[in-house]
MIROLUM-776900 format. One line per 10 residues: number of its first residue (from 1); for each residue x, y, z of N, C-alpha, C, CB. Coordinates in steps of 0.1 Angstrom, whole numbers. Each point is the difference from the previous one (the first is absolute). Glycine has a CB too. Layout:
N
NUM> X,Y,Z,X,Y,Z,X,Y,Z,X,Y,Z ~ ...
end
This chain:
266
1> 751,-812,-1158,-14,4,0,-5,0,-14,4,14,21 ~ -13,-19,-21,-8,-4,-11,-6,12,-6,-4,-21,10 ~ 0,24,-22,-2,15,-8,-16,2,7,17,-5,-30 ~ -27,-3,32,-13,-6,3,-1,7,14,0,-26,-14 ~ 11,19,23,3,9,16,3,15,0,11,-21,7 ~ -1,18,-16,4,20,1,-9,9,-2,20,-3,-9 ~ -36,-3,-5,-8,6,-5,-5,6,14,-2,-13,-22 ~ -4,-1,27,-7,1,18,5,11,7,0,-25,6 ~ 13,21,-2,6,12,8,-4,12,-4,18,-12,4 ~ -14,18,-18,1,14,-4,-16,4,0,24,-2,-17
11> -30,-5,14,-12,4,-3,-12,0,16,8,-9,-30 ~ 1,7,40,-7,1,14,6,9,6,-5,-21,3 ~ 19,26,-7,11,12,6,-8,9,-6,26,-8,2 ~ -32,9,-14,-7,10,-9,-10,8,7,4,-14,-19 ~ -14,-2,26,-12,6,5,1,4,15,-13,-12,-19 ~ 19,12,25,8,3,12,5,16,-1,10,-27,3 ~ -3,30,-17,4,11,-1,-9,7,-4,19,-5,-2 ~ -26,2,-4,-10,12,-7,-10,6,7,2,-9,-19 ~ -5,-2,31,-10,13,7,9,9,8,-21,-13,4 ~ 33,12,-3,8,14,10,-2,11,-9,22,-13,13
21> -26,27,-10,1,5,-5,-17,9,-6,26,-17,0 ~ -31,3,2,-11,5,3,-7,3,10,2,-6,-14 ~ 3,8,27,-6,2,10,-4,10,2,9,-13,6 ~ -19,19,0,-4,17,-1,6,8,11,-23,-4,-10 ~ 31,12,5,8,9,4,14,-3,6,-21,10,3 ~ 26,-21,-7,10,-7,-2,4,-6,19,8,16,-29 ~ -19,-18,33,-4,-4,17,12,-12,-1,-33,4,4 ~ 33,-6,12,12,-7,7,1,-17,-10,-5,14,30 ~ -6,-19,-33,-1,-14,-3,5,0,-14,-20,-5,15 ~ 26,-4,-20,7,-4,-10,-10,-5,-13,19,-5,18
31> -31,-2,-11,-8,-8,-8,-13,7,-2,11,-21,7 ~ -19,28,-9,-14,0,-1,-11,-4,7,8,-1,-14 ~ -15,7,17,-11,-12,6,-12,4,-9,6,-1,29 ~ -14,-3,-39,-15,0,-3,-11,3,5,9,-10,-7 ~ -4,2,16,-15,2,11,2,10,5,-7,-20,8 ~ 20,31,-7,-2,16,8,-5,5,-14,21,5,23 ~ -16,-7,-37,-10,8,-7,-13,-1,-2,16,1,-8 ~ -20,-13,11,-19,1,2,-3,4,5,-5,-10,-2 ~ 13,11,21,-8,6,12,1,15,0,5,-21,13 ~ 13,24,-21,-1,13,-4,-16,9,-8,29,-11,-3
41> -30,3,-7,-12,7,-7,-15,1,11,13,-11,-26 ~ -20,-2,38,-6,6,9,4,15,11,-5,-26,-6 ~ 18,26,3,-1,14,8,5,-2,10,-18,9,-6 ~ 29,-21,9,6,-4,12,11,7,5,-8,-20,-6 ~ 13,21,19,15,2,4,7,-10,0,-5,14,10 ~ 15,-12,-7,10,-13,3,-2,-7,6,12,7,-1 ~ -19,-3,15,-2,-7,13,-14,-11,-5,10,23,20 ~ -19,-21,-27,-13,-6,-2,1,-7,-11,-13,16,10 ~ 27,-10,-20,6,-15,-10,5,-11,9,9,14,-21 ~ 2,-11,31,6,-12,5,-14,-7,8,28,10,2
51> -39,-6,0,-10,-8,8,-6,-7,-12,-5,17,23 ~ 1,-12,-36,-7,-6,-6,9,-9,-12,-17,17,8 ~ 27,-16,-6,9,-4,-8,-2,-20,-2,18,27,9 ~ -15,-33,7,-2,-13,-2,-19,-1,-2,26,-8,16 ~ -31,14,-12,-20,-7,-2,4,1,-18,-25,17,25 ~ 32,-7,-37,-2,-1,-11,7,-16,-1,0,29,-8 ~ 13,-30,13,5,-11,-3,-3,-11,3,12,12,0 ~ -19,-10,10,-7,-16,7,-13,-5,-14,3,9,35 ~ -14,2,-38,-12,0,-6,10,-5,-21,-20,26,24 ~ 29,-13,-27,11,-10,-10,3,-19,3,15,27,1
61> -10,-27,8,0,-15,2,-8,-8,0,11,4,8 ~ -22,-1,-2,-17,-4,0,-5,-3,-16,-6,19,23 ~ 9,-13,-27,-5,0,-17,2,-2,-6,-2,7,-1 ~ 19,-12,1,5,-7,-12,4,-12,6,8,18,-13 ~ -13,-26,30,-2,-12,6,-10,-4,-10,6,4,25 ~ -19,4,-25,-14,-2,-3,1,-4,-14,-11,16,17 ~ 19,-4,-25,5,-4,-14,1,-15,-2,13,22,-1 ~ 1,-26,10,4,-11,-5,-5,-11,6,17,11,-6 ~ -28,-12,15,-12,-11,5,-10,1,-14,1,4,32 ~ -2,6,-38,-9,-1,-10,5,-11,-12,-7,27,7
71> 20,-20,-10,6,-6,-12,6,-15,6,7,25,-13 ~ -8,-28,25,6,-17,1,-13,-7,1,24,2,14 ~ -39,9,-10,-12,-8,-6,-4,-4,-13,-6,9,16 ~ 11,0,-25,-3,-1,-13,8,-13,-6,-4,27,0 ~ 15,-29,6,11,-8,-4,-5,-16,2,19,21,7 ~ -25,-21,4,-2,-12,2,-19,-3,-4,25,1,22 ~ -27,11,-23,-16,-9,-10,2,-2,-9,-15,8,5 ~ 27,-3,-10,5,-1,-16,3,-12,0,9,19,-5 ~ 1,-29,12,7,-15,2,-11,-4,2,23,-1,10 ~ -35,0,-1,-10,-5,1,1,-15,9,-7,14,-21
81> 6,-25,19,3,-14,7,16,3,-3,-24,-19,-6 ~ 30,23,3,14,-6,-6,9,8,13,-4,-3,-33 ~ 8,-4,41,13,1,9,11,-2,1,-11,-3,5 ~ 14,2,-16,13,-5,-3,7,11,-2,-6,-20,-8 ~ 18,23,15,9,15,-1,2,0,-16,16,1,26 ~ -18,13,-31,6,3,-15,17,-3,-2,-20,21,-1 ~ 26,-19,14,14,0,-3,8,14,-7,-5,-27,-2 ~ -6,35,4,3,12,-10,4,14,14,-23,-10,-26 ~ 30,16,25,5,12,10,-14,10,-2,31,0,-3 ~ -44,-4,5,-10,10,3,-6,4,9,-3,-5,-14
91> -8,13,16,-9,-3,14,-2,-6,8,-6,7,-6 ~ -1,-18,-3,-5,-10,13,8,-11,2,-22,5,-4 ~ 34,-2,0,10,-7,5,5,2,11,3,-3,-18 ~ 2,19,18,8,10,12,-15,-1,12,21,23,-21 ~ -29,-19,19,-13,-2,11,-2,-13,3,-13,17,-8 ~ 15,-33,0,-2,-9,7,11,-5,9,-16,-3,-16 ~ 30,8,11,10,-3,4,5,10,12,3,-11,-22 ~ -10,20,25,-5,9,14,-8,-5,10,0,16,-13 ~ -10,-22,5,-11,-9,11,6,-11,4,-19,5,-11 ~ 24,-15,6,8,-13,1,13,4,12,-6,-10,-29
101> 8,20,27,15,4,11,-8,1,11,20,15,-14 ~ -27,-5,17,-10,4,10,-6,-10,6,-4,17,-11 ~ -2,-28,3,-8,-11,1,14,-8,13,-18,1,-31 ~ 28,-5,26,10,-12,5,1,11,12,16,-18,-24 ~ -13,31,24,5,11,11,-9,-8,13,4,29,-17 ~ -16,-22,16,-10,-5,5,-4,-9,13,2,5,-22 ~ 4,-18,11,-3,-17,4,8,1,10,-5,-14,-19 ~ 22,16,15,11,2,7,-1,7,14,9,1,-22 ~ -17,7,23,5,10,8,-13,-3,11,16,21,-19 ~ -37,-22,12,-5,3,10,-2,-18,3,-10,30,-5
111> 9,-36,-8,-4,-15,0,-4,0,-11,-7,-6,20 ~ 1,-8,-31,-9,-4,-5,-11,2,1,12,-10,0 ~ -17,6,10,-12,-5,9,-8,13,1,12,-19,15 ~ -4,32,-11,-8,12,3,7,12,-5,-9,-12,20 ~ 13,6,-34,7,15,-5,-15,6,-12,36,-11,0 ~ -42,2,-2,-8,4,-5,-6,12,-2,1,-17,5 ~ -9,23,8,-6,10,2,10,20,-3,-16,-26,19 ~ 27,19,-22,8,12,4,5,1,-13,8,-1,25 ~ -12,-6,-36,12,0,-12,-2,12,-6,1,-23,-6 ~ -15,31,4,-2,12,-4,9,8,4,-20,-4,-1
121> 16,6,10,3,9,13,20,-1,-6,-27,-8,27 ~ 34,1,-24,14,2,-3,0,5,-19,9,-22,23 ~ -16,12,-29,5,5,-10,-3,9,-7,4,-15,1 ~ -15,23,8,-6,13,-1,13,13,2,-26,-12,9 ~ 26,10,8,12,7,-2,15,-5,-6,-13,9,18 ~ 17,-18,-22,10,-1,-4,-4,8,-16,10,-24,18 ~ -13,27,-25,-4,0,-11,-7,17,2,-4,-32,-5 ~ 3,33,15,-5,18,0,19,3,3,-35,4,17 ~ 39,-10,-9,10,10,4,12,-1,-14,-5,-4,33 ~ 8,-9,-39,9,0,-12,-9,8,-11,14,-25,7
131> -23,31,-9,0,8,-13,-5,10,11,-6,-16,-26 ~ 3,19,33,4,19,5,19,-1,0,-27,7,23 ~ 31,-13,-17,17,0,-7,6,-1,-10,1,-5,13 ~ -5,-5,-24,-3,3,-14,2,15,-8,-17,-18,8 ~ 4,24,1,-1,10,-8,9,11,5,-23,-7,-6 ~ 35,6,16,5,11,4,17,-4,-11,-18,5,32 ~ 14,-14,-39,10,-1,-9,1,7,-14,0,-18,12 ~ -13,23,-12,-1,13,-10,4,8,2,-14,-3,-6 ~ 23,12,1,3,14,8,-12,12,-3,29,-7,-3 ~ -27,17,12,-13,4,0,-15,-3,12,13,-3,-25
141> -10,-11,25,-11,-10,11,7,3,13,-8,-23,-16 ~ 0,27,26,5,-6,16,-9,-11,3,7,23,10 ~ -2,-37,-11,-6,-10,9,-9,5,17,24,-14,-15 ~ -37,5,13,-7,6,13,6,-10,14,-26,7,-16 ~ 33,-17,9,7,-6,12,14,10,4,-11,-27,-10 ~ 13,38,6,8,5,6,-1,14,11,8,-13,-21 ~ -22,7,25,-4,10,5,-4,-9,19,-9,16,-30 ~ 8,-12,33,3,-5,18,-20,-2,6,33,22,8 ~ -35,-17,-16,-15,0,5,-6,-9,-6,-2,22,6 ~ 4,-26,-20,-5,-9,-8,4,-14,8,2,16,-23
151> 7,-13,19,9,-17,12,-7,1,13,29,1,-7 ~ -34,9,14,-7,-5,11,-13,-5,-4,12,16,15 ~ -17,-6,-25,-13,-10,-4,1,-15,1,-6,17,-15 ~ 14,-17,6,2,-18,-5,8,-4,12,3,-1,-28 ~ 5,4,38,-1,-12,11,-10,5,14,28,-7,-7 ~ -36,16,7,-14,-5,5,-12,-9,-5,7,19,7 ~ -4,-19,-20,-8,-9,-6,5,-14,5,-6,15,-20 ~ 16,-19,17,3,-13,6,2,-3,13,8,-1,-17 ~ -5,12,22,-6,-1,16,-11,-3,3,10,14,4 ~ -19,-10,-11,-16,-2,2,-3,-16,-6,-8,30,-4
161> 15,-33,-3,-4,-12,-9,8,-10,11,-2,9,-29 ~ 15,-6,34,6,-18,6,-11,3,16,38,-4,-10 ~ -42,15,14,-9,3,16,-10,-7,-4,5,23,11 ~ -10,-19,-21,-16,-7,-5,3,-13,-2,-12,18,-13 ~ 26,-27,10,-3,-16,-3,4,-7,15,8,-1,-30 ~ -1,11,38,4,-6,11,-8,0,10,17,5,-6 ~ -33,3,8,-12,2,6,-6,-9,-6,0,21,7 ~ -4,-19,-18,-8,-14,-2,5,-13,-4,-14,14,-4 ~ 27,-17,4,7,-16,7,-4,3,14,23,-6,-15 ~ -17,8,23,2,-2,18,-11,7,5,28,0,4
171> -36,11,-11,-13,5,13,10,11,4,-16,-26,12 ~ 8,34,-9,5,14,4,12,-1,16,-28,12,-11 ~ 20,-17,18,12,-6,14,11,-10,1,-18,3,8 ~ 13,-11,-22,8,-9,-2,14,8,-8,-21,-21,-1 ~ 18,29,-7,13,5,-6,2,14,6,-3,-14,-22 ~ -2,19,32,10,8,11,11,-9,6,-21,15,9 ~ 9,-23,-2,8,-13,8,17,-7,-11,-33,-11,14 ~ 30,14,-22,12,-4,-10,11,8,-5,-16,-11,-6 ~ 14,23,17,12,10,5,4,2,12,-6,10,-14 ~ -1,-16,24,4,-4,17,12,-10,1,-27,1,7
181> 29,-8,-20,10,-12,6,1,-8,12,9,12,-10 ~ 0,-22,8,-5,-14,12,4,3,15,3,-19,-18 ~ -4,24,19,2,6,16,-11,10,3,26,-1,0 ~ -35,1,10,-7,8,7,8,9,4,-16,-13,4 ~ 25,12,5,9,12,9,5,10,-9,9,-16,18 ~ -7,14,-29,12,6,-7,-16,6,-17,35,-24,13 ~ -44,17,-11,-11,6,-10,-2,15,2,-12,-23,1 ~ 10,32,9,1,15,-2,11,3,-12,-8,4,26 ~ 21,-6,-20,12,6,-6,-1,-6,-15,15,2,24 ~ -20,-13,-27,5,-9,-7,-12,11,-12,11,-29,19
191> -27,24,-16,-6,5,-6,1,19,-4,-10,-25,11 ~ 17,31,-5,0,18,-3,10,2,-11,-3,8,25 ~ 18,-19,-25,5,-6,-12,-1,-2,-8,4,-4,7 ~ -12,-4,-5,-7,-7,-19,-9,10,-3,-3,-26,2 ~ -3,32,3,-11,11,-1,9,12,-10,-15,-4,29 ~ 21,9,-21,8,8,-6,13,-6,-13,-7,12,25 ~ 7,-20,-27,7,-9,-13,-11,1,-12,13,-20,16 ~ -27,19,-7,-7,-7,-11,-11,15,-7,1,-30,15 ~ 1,42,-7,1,12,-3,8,7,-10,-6,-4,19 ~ 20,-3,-18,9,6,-5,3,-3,-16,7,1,25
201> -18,-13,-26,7,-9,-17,-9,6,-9,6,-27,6 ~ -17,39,-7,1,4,-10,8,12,-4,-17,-11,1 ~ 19,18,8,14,12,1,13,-9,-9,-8,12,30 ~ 9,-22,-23,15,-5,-6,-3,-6,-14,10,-7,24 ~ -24,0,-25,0,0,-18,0,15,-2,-15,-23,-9 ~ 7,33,8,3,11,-10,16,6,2,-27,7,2 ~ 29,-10,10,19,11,-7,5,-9,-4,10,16,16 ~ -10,-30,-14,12,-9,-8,-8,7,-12,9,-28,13 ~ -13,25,-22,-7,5,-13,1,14,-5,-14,-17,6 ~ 11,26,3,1,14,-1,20,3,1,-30,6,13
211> 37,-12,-8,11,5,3,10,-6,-14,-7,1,31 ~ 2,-15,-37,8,-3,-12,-5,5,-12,7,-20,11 ~ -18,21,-10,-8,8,-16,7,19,4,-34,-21,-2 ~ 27,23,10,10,18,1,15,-4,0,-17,14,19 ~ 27,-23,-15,14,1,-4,2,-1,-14,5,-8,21 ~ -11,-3,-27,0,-6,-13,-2,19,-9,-15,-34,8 ~ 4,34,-3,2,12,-10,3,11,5,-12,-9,-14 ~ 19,11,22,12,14,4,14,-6,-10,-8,7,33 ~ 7,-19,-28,15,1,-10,-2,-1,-13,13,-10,16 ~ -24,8,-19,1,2,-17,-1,13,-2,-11,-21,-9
221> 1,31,17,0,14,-4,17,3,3,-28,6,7 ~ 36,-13,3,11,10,-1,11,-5,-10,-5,9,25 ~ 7,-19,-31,5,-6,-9,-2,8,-14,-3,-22,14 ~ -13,17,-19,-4,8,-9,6,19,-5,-19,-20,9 ~ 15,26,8,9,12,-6,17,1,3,-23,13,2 ~ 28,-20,2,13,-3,-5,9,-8,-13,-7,3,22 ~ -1,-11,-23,6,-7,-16,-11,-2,-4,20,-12,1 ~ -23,21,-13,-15,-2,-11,-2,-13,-7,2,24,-5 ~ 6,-32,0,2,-8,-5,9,-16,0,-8,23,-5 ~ -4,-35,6,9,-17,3,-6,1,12,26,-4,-12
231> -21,11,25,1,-7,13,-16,3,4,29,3,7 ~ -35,11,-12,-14,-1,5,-10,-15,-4,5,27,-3 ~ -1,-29,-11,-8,-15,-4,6,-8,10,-4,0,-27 ~ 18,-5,31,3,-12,8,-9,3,14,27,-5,-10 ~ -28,18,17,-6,0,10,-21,-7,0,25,23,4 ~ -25,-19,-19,-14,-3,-1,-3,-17,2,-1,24,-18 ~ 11,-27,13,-1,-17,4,1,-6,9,7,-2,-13 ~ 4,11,21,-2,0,17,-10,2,5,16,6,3 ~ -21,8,-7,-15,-3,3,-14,-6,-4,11,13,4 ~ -8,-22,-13,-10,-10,-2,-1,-12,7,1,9,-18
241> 17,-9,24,0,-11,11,-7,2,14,22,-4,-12 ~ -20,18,13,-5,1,14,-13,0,0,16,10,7 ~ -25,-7,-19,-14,-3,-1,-5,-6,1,0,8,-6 ~ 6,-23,3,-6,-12,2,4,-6,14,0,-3,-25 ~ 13,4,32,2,0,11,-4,3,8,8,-2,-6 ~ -9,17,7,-13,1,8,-11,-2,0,8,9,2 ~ -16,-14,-8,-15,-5,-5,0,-13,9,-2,10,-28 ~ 17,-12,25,-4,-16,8,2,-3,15,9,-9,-21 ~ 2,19,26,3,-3,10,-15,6,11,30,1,-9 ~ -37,10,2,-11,4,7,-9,-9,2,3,19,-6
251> -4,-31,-7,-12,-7,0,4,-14,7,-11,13,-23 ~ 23,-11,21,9,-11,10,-8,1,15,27,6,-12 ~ -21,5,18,-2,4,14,-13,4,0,22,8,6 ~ -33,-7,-13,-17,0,3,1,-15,-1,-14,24,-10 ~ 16,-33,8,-1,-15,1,6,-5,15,3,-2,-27 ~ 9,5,27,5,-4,17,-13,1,3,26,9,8 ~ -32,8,-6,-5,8,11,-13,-13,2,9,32,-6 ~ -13,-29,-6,-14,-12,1,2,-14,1,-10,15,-14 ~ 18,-21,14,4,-14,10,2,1,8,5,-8,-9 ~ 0,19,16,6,2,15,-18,1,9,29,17,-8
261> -33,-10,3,-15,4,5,-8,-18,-4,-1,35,-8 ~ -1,-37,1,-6,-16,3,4,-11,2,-8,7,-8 ~ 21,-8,12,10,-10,7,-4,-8,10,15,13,-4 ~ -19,-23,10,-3,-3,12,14,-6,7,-25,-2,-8 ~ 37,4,0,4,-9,11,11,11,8,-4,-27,-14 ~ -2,38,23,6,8,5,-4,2,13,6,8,-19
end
């Protein structure tokens, strides 16, 4: 291990350890939360921190999204005509090389032809949900994606987004009719099925998401107050893996969802 790595390590075990200790009144959690000292100072209980706890974290993520749409505008009026990648590990490298993944995701998954209209839309949420997870790598931060209601926001939203492309491809009867399946006799049973499948996929994006971001960081809280030092930073890299992983696999499965809804050949 390189003197450069060990620096890394020690100096992430550090910040891992230093907020224990500060917690007020030395409460069950290992890590801190911030946002209960803000909501603390409105005059909150416990019960009305854990409710407001992800809206702080979600509106945090919101801001420093907005932040960094600002600064990759600045970046590129700056280049002006010039397109050509800097080759340099900066912004609008890591943002164009976000868009470009998103972009091929896309083509792959809904088409060429009609991935168009949705590219926002994925790399919106892909890009909300990796920096609210992001930020739960600060200690101190609770990520708003670790919260079960946030994740239902965001897979009703894409619920609403693959219904809305699948009504206006096929026509409102046409894409009922595109849960009946090819049999009339067997279309009741067939159709109450899909109904209820197609009910069920934003529930199943928010816990896949809610259930690895809350594990991810139970075991660093319980790591952390068991060995103060080394293994909390290795877990932190673990969790930067799962931040991007999950980011993708959600924006993954909002892509099925919305090819599945304008498919015709079903």
């Amino acid at each position: 291990m390189t003197k450069k790595t060990l620096k890394i390590f020690t100096s992430l075990s550090a910040l891992c350890w230093s907020t224990i200790g500060l917690a007020e009144g030395g409460g069950d959690a290992p890590i801190i939360s911030y946002y209960e000292f803000l909501l603390h100072s409105f005059g909150m209980d416990h019960h009305q921190m854990e409710d407001w706890k992800p809206v702080i974290g979600s509106f945090l993520t919101l801001l420093l999204t907005f932040i960094l749409g600002l600064l990759y505008k600045s970046r590129v009026q700056k280049a002006g005509s010039d397109v050509v990648p800097s080759g340099k590990f900066d912004l609008r490298g890591i943002v164009e090389t976000v868009m470009e993944f998103i972009h091929d995701l896309a083509n792959n998954i809904i088409g060429p032809e009609k991935s168009a209209p949705f590219l926002s839309t994925l790399f919106g949420v892909f890009l909300f949900i990796f920096v609210s997870n992001m930020t739960g790598l600060v200690p101190g931060f609770t990520p708003a994606t670790e919260s079960f209601s946030t994740n239902l926001v965001i897979g009703l939203f894409i619920f609403l987004v693959f219904n809305g492309a699948g009504i206006k491809e096929h026509g409102l009867f046409g894409y009922l009719k595109h849960f009946a399946g090819p049999l009339l006799l067997l279309a009741p049973l067939i159709f109450g099925i899909e109904i209820i499948g197609l009910l069920v996929r934003p529930v199943s994006l928010a816990l896949r998401l809610y259930g690895n971001i809350f594990g991810d960081h139970l075991v660093l809280s319980v790591f952390t107050s068991l060995t103060k030092v080394v293994l909390p930073s290795m877990l932190l890299f673990f969790g930067l893996l799962v931040a991007c992983l999950q980011s993708f696999v959600f924006t993954l499965l909002s892509g099925i969802y919305i090819s599945m809804a304008i498919a015709h050949d079903h």
